[in-house]
C-alpha atoms as one frame of an Amber mdcrd trajectory, in Angstrom:
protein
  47.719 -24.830 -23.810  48.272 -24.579 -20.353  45.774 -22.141 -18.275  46.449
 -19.308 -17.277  46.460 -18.215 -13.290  43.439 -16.356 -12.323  43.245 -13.389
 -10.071  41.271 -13.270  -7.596  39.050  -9.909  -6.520  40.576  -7.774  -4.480
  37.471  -8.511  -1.751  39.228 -11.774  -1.655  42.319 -10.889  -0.540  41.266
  -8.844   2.133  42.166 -11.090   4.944  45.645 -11.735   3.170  46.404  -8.015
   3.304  44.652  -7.860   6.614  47.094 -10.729   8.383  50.459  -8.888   6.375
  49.729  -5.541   8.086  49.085  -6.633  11.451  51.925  -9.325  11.455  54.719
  -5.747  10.692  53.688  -4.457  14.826  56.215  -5.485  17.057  56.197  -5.354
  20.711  57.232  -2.081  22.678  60.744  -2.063  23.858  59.717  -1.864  27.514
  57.870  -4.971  26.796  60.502  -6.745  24.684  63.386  -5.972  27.457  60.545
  -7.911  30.479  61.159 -11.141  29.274  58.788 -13.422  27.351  56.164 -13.189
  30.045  55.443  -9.820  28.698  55.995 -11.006  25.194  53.245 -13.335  25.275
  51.069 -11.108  27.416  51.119  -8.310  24.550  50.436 -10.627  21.943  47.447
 -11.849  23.916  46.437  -8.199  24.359  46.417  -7.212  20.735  46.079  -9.894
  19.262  44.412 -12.314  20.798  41.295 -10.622  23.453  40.521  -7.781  20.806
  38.594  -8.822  18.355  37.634  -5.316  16.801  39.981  -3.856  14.042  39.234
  -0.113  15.149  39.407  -0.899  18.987  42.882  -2.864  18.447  44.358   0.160
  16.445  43.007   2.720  19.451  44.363   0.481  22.689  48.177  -0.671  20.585
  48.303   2.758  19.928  47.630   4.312  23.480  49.611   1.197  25.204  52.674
   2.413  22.713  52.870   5.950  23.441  52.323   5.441  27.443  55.227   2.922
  26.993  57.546   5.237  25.512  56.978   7.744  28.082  57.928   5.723  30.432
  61.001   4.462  28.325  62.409   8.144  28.679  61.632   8.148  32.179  63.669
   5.403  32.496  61.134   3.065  34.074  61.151  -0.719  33.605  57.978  -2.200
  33.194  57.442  -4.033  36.529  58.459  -0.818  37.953  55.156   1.527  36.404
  53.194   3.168  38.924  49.605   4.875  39.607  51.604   8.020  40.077  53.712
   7.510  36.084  49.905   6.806  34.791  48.173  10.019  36.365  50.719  12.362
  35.013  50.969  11.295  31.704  46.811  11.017  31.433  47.271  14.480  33.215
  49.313  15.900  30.496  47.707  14.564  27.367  46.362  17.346  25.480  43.029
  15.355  24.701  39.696  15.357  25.333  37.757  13.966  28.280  36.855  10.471
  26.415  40.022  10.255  24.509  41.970  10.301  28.005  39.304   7.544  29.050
  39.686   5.546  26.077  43.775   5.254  26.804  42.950   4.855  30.094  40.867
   1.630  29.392  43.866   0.678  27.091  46.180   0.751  29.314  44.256  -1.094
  31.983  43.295  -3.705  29.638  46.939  -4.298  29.109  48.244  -4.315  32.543
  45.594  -6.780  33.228  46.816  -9.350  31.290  50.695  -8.674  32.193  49.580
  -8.987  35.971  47.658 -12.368  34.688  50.459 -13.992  32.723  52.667 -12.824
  36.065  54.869 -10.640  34.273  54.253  -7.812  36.772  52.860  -8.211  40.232
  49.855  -5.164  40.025  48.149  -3.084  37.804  49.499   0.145  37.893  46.312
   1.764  35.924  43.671  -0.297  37.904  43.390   2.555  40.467  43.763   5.951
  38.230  40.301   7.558  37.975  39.117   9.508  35.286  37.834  13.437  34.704
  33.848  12.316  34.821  32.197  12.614  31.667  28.507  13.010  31.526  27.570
  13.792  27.767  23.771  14.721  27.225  23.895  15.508  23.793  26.691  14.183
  20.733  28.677  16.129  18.774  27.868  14.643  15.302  25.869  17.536  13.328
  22.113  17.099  11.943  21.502  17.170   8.992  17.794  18.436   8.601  14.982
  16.879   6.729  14.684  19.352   3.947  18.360  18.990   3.051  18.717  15.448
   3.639  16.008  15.435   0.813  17.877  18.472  -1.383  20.850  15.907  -1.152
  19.060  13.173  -2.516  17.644  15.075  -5.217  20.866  16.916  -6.706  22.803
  13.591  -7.289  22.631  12.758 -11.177  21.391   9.782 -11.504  21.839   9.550
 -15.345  25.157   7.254 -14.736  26.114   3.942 -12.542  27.646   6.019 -10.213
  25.352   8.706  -9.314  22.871   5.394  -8.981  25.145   4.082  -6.851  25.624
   7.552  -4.665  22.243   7.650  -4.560  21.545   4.305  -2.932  24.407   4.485
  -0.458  23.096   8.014   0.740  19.263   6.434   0.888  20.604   3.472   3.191
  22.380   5.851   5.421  18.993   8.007   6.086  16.005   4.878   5.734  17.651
   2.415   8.012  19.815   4.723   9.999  22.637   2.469   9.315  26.531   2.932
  10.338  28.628   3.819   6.839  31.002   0.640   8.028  28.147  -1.590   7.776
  26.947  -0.182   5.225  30.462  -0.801   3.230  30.237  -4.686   4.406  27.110
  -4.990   2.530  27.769  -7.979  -0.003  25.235  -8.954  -2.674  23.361 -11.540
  -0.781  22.620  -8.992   2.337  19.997  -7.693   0.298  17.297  -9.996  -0.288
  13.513 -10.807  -1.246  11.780 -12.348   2.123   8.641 -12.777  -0.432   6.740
  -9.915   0.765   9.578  -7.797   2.017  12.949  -6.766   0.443  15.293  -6.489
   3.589  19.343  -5.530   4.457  21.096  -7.744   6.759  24.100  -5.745   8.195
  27.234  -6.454  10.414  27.218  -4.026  13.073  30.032  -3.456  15.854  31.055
  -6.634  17.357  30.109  -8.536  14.897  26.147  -7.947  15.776  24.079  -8.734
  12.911  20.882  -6.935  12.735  18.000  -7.508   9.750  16.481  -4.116   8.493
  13.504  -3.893   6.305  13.700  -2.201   3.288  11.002   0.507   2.487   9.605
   0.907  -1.173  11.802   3.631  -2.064  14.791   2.707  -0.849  14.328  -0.876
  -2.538  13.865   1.507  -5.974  16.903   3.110  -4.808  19.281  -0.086  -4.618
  17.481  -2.127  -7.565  18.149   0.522 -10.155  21.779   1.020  -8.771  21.906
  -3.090  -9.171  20.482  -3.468 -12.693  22.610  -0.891 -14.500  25.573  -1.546
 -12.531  25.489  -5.810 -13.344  25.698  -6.382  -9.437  22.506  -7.839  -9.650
  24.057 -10.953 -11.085  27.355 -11.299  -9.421  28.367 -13.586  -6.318  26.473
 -13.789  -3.458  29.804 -12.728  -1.829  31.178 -10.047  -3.986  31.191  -6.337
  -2.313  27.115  -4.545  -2.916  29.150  -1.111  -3.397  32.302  -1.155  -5.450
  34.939   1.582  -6.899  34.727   2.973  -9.972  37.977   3.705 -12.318  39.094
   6.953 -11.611  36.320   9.506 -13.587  35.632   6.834 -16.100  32.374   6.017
 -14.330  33.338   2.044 -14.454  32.406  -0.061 -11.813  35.295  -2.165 -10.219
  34.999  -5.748  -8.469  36.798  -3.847  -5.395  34.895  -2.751  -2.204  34.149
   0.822  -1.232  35.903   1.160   2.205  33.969   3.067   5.253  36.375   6.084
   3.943  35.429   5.759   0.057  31.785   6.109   1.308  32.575   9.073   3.738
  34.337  11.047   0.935  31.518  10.247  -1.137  29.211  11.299   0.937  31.394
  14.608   1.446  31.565  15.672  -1.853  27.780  14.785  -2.349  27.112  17.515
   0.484  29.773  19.889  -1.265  27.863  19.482  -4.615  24.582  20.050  -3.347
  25.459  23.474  -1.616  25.052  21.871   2.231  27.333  22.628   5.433  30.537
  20.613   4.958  30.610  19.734   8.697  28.209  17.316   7.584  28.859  13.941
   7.390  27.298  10.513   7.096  26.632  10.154  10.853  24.903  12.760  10.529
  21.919  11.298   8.703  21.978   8.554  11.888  21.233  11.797  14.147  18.481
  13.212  11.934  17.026   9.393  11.723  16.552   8.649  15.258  15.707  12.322
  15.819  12.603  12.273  13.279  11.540   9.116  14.370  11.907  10.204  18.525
   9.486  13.691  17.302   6.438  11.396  15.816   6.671   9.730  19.321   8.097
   6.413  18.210   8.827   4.913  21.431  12.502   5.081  22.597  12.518   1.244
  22.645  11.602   0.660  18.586  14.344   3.504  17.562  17.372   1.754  19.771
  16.567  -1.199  18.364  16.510   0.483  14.409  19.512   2.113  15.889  21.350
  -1.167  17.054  21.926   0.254  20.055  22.717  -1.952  23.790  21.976   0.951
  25.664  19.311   3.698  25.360  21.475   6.108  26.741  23.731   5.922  23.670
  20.306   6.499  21.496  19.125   9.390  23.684  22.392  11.027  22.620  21.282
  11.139  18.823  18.164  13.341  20.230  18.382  16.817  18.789  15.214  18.169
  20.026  16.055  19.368  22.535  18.650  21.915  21.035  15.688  22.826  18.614
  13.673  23.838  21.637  16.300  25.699  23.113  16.955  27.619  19.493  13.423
  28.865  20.099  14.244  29.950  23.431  17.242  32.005  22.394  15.321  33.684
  19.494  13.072  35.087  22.239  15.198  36.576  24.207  14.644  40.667  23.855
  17.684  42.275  24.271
């Protein structure tokens, strides 16, 4: 009898359906009509210098639009100037670090066309920017007491609150990004011999160990024992789908956005704000940590951050001191 063709997990295929989707984008017209000069500088743009999925989706995508402005302007590429970039950032309708985020698209791109000699300068190189000078982010807290209410309203009586439950407990003890946390395969968490530790894939392919505290370990090793993860490949996803409300667990991955509506209908269940989300347990993180005077150097580094600035951002208390101040206030 002859066998019979196996198929393989969908975490398998992931690059396969990766490589299809990304092969479908075709050059701009502006850049098709500029000869191959252009051709090969676009493909070197998007596909070849950016590495990161989100970052190549954000730069195509700004590159594109300022492109077909200028199409109905009538404007060949060579023929771009400061003045065609200004107005359009002028008239976008965005925020302050949206406009700077097409901004660095678009002078990422012209770089390369002015490398591979397709065009002689870079029209964006000398566009400034509005200045931007955030002090605090926009992601909402989520405060200790109802981080802890949210923990202790999931059911936990089936694989998938167990599951819920563990996702939701990495997210506040390590202070982790939900992407890495969906990257997680089986062998990221492990037994150093006197520790139990994550290892996760951070932006640019950083990977950063985090040690896992008692609870948390609970958290994950009843998830993995009634779930049978425990004993799959070393490879396979650490947080899979389930079958629709059939509470089955699935060989496919939980994507950042299957964790995010989780998470969202978590916070819905357990009577919280639904501006919520699971960034938000990154703020309250770094902010408890910052208040029992952790120093600012151990919480970047839980944080994964390059840059303290970007972990000072995460600091809420200073919005709870100035909630006092307004409370005072006797009119």
């Amino acid at each position: 009898m002859d066998d019979l063709p196996i198929k393989a997990p969908a975490w398998q295929t992931n690059i396969d359906s990766l490589t299809k989707e990304v092969s479908v984008v075709e050059p701009p017209r502006l850049v098709m009509e500029a000869g191959p000069a252009a051709q090969f500088a676009w493909e070197e743009f998007y596909y070849g210098q950016i590495r990161n999925e989100h970052t190549r989706r954000a730069y195509g995508l700004a590159v594109r639009r300022f492109l077909q402005h200028c199409e109905r302007l009538g404007r060949e590429l060579a023929k771009i100037s400061p003045r065609d970039v200004a107005t359009y950032l002028d008239a976008l309708d965005y925020a302050a670090s949206t406009k700077k985020l097409h901004l660095s698209g678009l002078r990422h791109f012209f770089d390369i066309l002015v490398t591979r000699h397709a065009i002689v300068l870079n029209p964006a190189s000398s566009v400034r920017s509005e200045r931007l000078h955030v002090i605090e982010g926009k992601t909402p807290e989520i405060t200790v007491v109802q981080a802890r209410q949210l923990i202790q309203s999931i059911d936990i009586t089936n694989v998938v609150g167990l599951r819920d439950r563990a996702i939701i407990g990495i997210l506040i003890y390590t202070a982790a990004r939900v992407g890495a946390v969906s990257r997680l395969s089986r062998r990221d968490f492990y037994d150093l011999g006197d520790q139990y530790c994550l290892r996760f894939t951070e932006k640019g392919s950083k990977s950063r160990e985090i040690p896992v505290r008692h609870d948390l370990r609970g958290f994950i090793a009843d998830y993995l024992r009634v779930s049978g993860v425990d004993y799959a490949e070393k490879l396979s996803p650490l947080f899979r789908t389930t079958v629709r409300r059939t509470k089955t667990i699935t060989y496919n991955r939980m994507t950042p956005g299957d964790m995010g509506r989780m998470v969202k209908r978590r916070i819905r269940e357990a009577g919280l704000p639904e501006r919520l989300s699971p960034h938000s347990f990154r703020v309250t993180t770094i902010t408890d940590l910052l208040s029992q005077g952790v120093p600012l150097e151990d919480v970047q580094n839980l944080a994964g951050h390059a840059d303290p600035r970007t972990t000072r951002l995460y600091d809420r208390r200073q919005r709870k001191v100035t909630r006092n101040i307004v409370e005072r206030i006797s009119i």
